[in-house]
N, C-alpha and C positions, 0 to 999 in steps of 0.2 A: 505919902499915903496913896494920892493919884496914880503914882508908880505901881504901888502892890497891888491896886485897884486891877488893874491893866494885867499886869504879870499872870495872877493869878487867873482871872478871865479868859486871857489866851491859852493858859495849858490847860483850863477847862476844854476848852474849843478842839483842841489837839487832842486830847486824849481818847474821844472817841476815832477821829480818825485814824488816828496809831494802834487803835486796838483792832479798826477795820482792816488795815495792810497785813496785822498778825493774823487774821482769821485766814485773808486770802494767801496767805504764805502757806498758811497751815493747811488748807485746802486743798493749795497745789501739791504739797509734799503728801497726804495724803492719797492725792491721786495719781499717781505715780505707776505706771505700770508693773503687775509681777505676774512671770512665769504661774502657770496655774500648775499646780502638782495633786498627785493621790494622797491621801492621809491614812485613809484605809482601803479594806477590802470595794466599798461602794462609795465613798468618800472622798471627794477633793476641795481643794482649796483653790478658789475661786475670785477671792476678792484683788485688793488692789494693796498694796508695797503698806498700807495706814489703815485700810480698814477692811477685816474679815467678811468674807462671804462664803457661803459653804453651798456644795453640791451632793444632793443626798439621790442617788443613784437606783432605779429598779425598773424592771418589767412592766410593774402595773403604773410608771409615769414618777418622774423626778421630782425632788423638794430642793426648792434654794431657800436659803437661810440666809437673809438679810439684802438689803438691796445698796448699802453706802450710799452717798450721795448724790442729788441729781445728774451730775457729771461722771460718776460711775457708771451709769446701768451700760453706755458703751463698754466698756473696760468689761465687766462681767458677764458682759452678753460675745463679748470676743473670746474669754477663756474657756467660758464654756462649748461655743464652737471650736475654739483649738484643740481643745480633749477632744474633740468626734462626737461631740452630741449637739441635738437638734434643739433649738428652741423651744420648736414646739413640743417638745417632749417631757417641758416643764410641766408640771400638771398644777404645784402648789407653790405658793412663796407666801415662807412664813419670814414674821417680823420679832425679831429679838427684843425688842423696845422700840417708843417712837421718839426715838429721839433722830433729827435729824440727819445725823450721820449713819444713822441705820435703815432709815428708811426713803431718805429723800430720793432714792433711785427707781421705789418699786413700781412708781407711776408709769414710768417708762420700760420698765421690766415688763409689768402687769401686760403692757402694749405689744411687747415682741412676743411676749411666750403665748397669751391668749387663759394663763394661769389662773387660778382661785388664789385670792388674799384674803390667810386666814389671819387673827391676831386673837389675845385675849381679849374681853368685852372691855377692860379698865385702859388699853389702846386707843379703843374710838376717839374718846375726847382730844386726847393725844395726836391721832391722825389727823387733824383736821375739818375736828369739829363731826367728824363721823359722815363727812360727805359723802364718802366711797362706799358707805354703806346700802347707800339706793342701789347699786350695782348685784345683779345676779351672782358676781362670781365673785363676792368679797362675805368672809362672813366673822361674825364675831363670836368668839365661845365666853360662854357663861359659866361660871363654877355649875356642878351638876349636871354639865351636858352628855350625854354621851355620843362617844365618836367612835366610826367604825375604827380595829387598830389590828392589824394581823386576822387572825380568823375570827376573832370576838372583837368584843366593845371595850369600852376605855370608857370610866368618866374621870371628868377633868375636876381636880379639885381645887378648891378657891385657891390657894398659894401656888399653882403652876403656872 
Protein backbone atom coordinates (compact mmCIF):
# COMPACT_ATOMS: atom_id res chain seq x y z
CA UNK A 1 0.00 0.00 0.00
CA UNK A 2 3.20 2.32 0.96
CA UNK A 3 4.18 1.46 -2.67
CA UNK A 4 0.79 2.84 -4.38
CA UNK A 5 1.13 5.54 -1.66
CA UNK A 6 4.40 6.58 -3.43
CA UNK A 7 3.63 5.75 -7.02
CA UNK A 8 0.60 7.57 -7.15
CA UNK A 9 2.23 10.77 -5.46
CA UNK A 10 4.93 10.97 -7.75
CA UNK A 11 2.87 10.88 -11.10
CA UNK A 12 0.77 13.57 -9.24
CA UNK A 13 4.28 15.54 -9.07
CA UNK A 14 4.93 14.81 -12.68
CA UNK A 15 2.10 15.46 -14.26
CA UNK A 16 2.12 19.08 -13.85
CA UNK A 17 5.52 19.31 -15.11
CA UNK A 18 4.86 17.23 -18.19
CA UNK A 19 2.02 19.31 -19.02
CA UNK A 20 4.60 22.45 -18.54
CA UNK A 21 7.09 20.95 -21.37
CA UNK A 22 3.70 20.44 -23.54
CA UNK A 23 2.84 24.13 -23.19
CA UNK A 24 6.42 25.03 -24.01
CA UNK A 25 6.54 22.81 -27.07
CA UNK A 26 3.49 24.14 -28.05
CA UNK A 27 4.58 27.57 -27.81
CA UNK A 28 7.54 27.12 -29.68
CA UNK A 29 5.80 25.37 -32.56
CA UNK A 30 3.49 28.04 -32.36
CA UNK A 31 5.91 30.63 -32.85
CA UNK A 32 7.46 29.60 -35.57
CA UNK A 33 8.15 32.00 -38.22
CA UNK A 34 5.97 32.49 -41.56
CA UNK A 35 6.33 34.34 -44.61
CA UNK A 36 3.62 37.26 -44.26
CA UNK A 37 1.33 37.21 -47.45
CA UNK A 38 -1.88 39.49 -49.02
CA UNK A 39 -5.17 37.79 -48.58
CA UNK A 40 -6.94 40.52 -50.12
CA UNK A 41 -7.16 43.70 -51.80
CA UNK A 42 -5.88 45.50 -48.19
CA UNK A 43 -5.34 42.40 -46.30
CA UNK A 44 -2.45 40.45 -45.20
CA UNK A 45 -1.53 37.82 -43.19
CA UNK A 46 0.67 38.66 -40.60
CA UNK A 47 0.97 36.32 -37.80
CA UNK A 48 3.27 33.50 -37.08
CA UNK A 49 3.16 29.51 -38.79
CA UNK A 50 0.32 28.76 -35.18
CA UNK A 51 -1.37 31.80 -34.62
CA UNK A 52 -3.23 34.42 -36.90
CA UNK A 53 -2.56 37.92 -37.07
CA UNK A 54 -4.15 40.23 -39.58
CA UNK A 55 -3.20 43.46 -41.24
CA UNK A 56 -6.05 45.70 -42.24
CA UNK A 57 -4.54 48.25 -44.58
CA UNK A 58 -5.65 52.05 -45.44
CA UNK A 59 -4.78 55.80 -45.94
CA UNK A 60 -6.37 56.98 -42.94
CA UNK A 61 -3.94 54.41 -40.58
CA UNK A 62 -3.76 50.50 -40.34
CA UNK A 63 -5.74 47.83 -37.91
CA UNK A 64 -3.82 44.74 -36.72
CA UNK A 65 -5.90 42.14 -35.50
CA UNK A 66 -4.64 40.27 -32.82
CA UNK A 67 -1.26 40.28 -31.21
CA UNK A 68 -0.25 36.13 -30.40
CA UNK A 69 1.82 35.85 -27.85
CA UNK A 70 4.26 37.79 -25.81
CA UNK A 71 6.99 36.25 -27.96
CA UNK A 72 5.20 37.16 -31.12
CA UNK A 73 4.89 40.74 -31.19
CA UNK A 74 8.75 40.33 -32.66
CA UNK A 75 7.60 37.94 -35.36
CA UNK A 76 4.49 40.46 -36.36
CA UNK A 77 6.16 43.59 -35.87
CA UNK A 78 8.99 41.95 -38.63
CA UNK A 79 6.10 40.99 -41.24
CA UNK A 80 4.67 43.74 -41.24
CA UNK A 81 7.93 45.75 -41.87
CA UNK A 82 8.68 43.09 -44.59
CA UNK A 83 5.49 44.08 -46.62
CA UNK A 84 6.74 47.89 -46.54
CA UNK A 85 4.90 49.18 -43.88
CA UNK A 86 5.78 51.32 -41.09
CA UNK A 87 5.00 50.71 -37.56
CA UNK A 88 3.98 53.62 -36.98
CA UNK A 89 1.34 53.44 -39.34
CA UNK A 90 -0.60 51.14 -37.04
CA UNK A 91 -3.16 53.42 -35.80
CA UNK A 92 -5.49 50.42 -34.07
CA UNK A 93 -4.99 46.94 -32.71
CA UNK A 94 -7.98 45.19 -32.12
CA UNK A 95 -8.25 42.01 -29.82
CA UNK A 96 -10.19 38.97 -31.10
CA UNK A 97 -10.38 37.53 -27.50
CA UNK A 98 -8.21 37.60 -24.39
CA UNK A 99 -7.18 34.79 -24.34
CA UNK A 100 -3.57 34.57 -24.05
CA UNK A 101 -2.46 33.43 -27.29
CA UNK A 102 -4.39 36.32 -28.73
CA UNK A 103 -3.25 38.82 -26.90
CA UNK A 104 -0.30 38.18 -24.97
CA UNK A 105 1.71 40.20 -27.76
CA UNK A 106 -0.22 43.56 -27.86
CA UNK A 107 1.64 44.93 -24.90
CA UNK A 108 4.56 45.04 -26.80
CA UNK A 109 2.85 45.83 -30.17
CA UNK A 110 0.92 48.65 -28.26
CA UNK A 111 4.77 49.80 -27.66
CA UNK A 112 6.20 49.74 -31.25
CA UNK A 113 3.16 51.04 -33.03
CA UNK A 114 2.27 53.96 -30.45
CA UNK A 115 -1.64 52.34 -31.51
CA UNK A 116 -5.03 52.61 -29.75
CA UNK A 117 -6.16 49.07 -27.99
CA UNK A 118 -9.54 48.82 -28.80
CA UNK A 119 -11.45 45.56 -27.42
CA UNK A 120 -15.17 44.80 -26.42
CA UNK A 121 -16.11 46.09 -22.74
CA UNK A 122 -16.69 41.98 -21.66
CA UNK A 123 -12.38 41.98 -22.48
CA UNK A 124 -11.34 44.15 -19.69
CA UNK A 125 -11.68 41.71 -17.11
CA UNK A 126 -10.13 39.20 -19.32
CA UNK A 127 -7.06 41.77 -19.99
CA UNK A 128 -5.82 41.88 -16.94
CA UNK A 129 -8.00 43.09 -14.71
CA UNK A 130 -8.57 46.22 -16.86
CA UNK A 131 -5.14 47.64 -16.08
CA UNK A 132 -4.67 49.12 -19.52
CA UNK A 133 -7.59 50.77 -19.33
CA UNK A 134 -6.10 54.03 -17.30
CA UNK A 135 -4.24 54.35 -20.64
CA UNK A 136 -5.31 57.17 -23.06
CA UNK A 137 -5.07 55.08 -26.03
CA UNK A 138 -6.76 51.86 -24.79
CA UNK A 139 -10.52 51.77 -24.93
CA UNK A 140 -13.33 49.59 -24.31
CA UNK A 141 -16.63 49.48 -26.34
CA UNK A 142 -19.89 48.94 -24.72
CA UNK A 143 -22.93 47.48 -26.38
CA UNK A 144 -24.62 50.87 -27.66
CA UNK A 145 -21.75 52.84 -28.37
CA UNK A 146 -21.35 54.40 -31.29
CA UNK A 147 -18.32 54.43 -33.50
CA UNK A 148 -17.22 56.51 -36.04
CA UNK A 149 -17.31 53.68 -39.40
CA UNK A 150 -16.68 54.89 -43.05
CA UNK A 151 -18.66 58.18 -43.43
CA UNK A 152 -21.36 57.46 -40.74
CA UNK A 153 -21.53 55.77 -37.39
CA UNK A 154 -21.84 52.15 -36.29
CA UNK A 155 -23.36 51.16 -33.02
CA UNK A 156 -21.92 48.27 -31.58
CA UNK A 157 -24.43 45.80 -30.51
CA UNK A 158 -24.32 43.62 -27.41
CA UNK A 159 -23.43 40.26 -29.35
CA UNK A 160 -20.34 41.75 -31.56
Amino acid sequence: MRYLFWALSASALMSPALASAQDAQQRIEWNKPAEPFRISENVYYVGTRGLAAYLVTSPRGHILIDGGLPESAPLIAASIRQLGFALTDVEYLLINHAHFDHSGGLAELKRLTGARLVAMAAEKTRSGGGTHSRSPRTSFLHPGTRRPYGQGWREIAARE
